[in-house]
MITI-260623 format. One record per atom (N, C-alpha, C, CB): atom name; x, y, z. Coordinates in Angstrom, 3 decimals. Atoms other than C-alpha are relative to their C-alpha. Glycine has a CB too. Layout:
% residues N
SITE atom       xx       yy       zz
SITE   CA        X        Y        Z
...
% end
This chain:
% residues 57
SITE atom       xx       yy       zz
SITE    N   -0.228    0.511    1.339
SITE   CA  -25.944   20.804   -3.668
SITE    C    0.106   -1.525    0.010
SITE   CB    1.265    0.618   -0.595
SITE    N   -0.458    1.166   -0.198
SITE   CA  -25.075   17.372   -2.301
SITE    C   -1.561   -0.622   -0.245
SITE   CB    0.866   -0.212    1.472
SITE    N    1.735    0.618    0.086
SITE   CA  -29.068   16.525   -2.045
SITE    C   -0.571   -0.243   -1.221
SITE   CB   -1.105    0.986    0.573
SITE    N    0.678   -0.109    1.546
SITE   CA  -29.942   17.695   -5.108
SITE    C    0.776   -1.489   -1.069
SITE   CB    0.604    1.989   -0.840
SITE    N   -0.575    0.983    1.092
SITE   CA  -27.418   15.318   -6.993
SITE    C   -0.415   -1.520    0.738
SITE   CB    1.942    0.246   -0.272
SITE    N    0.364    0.974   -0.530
SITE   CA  -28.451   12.442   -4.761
SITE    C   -1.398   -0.098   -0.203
SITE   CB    0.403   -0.025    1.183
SITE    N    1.192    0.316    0.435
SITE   CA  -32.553   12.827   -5.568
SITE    C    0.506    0.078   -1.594
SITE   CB   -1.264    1.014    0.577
SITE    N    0.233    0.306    1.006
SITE   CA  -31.575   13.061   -9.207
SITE    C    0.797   -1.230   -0.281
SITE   CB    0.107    0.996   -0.728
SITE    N   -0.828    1.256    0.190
SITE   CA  -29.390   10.083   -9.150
SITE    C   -1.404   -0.934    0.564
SITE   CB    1.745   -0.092    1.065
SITE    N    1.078    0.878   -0.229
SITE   CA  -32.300    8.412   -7.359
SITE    C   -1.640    0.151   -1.312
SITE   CB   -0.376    0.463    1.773
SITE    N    1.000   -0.078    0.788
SITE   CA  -34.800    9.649   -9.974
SITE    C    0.182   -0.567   -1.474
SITE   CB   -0.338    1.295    0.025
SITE    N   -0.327    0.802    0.952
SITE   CA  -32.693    8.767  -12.762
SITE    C   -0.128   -1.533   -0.336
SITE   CB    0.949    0.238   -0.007
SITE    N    0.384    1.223   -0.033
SITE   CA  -32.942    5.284  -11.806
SITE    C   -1.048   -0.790    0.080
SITE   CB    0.391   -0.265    0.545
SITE    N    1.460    0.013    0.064
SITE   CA  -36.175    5.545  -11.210
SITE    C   -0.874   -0.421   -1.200
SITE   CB   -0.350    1.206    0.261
SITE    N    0.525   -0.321    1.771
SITE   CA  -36.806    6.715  -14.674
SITE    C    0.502   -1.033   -1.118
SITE   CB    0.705    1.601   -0.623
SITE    N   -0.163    0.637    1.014
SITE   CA  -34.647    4.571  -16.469
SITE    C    0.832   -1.752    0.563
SITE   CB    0.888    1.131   -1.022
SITE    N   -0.289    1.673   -0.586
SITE   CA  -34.759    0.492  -16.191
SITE    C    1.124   -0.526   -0.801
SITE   CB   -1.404   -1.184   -0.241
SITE    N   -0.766    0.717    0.612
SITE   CA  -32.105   -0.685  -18.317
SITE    C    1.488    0.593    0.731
SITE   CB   -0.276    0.129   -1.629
SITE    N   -0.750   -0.361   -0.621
SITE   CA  -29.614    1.601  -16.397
SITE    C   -0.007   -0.574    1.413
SITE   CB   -0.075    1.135   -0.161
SITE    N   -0.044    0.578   -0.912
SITE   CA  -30.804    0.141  -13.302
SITE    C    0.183   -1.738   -0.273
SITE   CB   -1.089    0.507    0.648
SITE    N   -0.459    1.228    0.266
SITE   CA  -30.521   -3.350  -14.531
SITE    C    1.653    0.132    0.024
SITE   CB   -0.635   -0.504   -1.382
SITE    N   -1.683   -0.236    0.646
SITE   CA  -27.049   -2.329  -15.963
SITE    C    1.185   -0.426    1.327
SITE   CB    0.294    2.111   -0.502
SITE    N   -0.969   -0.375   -1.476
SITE   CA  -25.635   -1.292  -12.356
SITE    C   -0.515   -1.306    1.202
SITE   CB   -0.557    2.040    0.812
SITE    N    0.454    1.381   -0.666
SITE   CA  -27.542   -4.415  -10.842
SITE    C    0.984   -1.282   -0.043
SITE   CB   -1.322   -0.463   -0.729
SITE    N   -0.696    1.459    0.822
SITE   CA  -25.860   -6.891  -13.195
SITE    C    1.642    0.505    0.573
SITE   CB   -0.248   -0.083   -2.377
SITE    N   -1.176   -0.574    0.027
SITE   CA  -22.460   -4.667  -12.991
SITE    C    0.314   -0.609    1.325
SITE   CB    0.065    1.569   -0.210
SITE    N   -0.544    0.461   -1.218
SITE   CA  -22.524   -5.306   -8.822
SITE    C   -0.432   -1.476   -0.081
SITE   CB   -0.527    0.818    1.320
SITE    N    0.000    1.348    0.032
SITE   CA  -23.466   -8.968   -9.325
SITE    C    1.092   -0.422   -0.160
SITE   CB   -0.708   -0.519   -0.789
SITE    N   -1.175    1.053    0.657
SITE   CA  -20.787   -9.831  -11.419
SITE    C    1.431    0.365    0.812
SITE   CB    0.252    0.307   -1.941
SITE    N   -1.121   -0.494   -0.997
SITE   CA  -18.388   -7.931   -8.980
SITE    C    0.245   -1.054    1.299
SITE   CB   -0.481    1.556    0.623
SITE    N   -0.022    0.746   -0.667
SITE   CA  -19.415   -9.650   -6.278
SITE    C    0.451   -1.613    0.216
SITE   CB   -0.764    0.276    0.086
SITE    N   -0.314    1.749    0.559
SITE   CA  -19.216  -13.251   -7.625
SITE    C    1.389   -0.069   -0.217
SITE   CB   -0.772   -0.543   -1.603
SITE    N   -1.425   -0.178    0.137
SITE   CA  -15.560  -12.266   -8.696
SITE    C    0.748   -0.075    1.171
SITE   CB    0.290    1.173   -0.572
SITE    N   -0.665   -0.739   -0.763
SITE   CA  -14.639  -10.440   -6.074
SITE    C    0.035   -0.862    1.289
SITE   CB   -0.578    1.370    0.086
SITE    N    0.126    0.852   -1.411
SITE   CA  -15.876  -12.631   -2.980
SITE    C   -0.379   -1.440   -0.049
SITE   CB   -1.074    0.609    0.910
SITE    N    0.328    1.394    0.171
SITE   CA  -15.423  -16.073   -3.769
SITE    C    0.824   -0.796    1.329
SITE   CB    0.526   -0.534   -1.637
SITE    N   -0.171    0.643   -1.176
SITE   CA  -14.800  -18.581   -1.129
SITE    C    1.954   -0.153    0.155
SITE   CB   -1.006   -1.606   -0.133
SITE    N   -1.827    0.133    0.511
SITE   CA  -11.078  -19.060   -2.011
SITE    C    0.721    1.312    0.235
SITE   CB    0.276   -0.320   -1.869
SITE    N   -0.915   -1.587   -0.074
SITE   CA  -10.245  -15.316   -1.990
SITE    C   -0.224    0.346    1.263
SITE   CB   -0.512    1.397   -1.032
SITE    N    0.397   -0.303   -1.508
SITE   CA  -12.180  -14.861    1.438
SITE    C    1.077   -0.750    0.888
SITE   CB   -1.624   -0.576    0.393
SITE    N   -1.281    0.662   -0.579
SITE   CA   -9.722  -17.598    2.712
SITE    C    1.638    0.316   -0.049
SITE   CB   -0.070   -1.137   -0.512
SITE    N   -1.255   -0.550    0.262
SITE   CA   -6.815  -16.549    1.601
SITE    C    0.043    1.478    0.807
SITE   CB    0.207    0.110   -1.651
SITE    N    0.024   -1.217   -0.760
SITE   CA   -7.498  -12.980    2.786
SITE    C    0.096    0.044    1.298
SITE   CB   -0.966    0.606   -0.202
SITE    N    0.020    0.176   -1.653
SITE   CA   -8.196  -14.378    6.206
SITE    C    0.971   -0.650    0.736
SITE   CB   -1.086   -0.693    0.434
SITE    N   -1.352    0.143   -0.459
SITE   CA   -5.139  -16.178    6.414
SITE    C    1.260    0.892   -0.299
SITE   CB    0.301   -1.137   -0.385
SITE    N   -0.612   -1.281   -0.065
SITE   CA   -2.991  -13.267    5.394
SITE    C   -0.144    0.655    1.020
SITE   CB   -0.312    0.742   -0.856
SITE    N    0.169   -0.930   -0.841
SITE   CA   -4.729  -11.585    7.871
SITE    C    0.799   -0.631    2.029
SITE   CB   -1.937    0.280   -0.248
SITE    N   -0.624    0.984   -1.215
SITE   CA   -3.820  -14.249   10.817
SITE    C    1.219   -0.052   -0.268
SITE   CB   -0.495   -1.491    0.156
SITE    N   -1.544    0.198    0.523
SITE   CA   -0.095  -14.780    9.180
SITE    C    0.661    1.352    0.740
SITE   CB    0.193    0.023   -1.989
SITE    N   -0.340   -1.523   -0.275
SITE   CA    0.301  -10.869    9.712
SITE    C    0.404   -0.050    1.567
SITE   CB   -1.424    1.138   -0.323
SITE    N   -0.113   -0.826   -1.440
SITE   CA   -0.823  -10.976   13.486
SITE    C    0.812   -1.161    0.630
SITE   CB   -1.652    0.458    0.946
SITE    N   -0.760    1.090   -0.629
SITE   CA    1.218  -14.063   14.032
SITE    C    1.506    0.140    0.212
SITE   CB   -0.196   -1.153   -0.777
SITE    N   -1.345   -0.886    0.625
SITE   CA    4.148  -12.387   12.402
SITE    C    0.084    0.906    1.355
SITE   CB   -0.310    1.106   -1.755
SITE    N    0.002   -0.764   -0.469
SITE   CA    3.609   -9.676   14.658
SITE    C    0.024    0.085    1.116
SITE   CB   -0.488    0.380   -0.326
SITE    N    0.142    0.241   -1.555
SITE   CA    2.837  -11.000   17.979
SITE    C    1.552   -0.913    0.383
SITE   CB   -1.693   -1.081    0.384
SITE    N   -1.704    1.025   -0.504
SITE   CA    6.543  -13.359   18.040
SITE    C    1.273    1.202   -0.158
SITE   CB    0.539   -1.762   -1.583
SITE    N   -1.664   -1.131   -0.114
SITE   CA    8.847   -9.739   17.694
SITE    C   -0.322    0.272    1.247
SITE   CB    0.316    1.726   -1.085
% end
């Protein structure tokens, strides 16, 4: 059953361009949000803070 819903999800998109635009634009604008240079930094010093934290007990 898993196949089947995975070729019609691929056919759907196939079939219809404004839905594939839709979900195009949708992960664009995620991305641009989501992984901006500032948030990547921050995340990566959190992540160093943590093991710094962690390595002096």
């Amino acid at each position: 059953m898993m196949v089947l819903m995975g070729s019609y999800s691929i056919v759907t998109l196939i079939e219809k361009k404004n839905l594939r635009y839709e979900l195009a634009q949708n992960g664009y604008e995620k991305f641009i949000n989501e992984f901006t240079s500032t948030k990547m930094a921050k995340g990566t010093k959190a992540v160093y803070e943590e093991i710094l934290s962690n390595s002096s007990k």
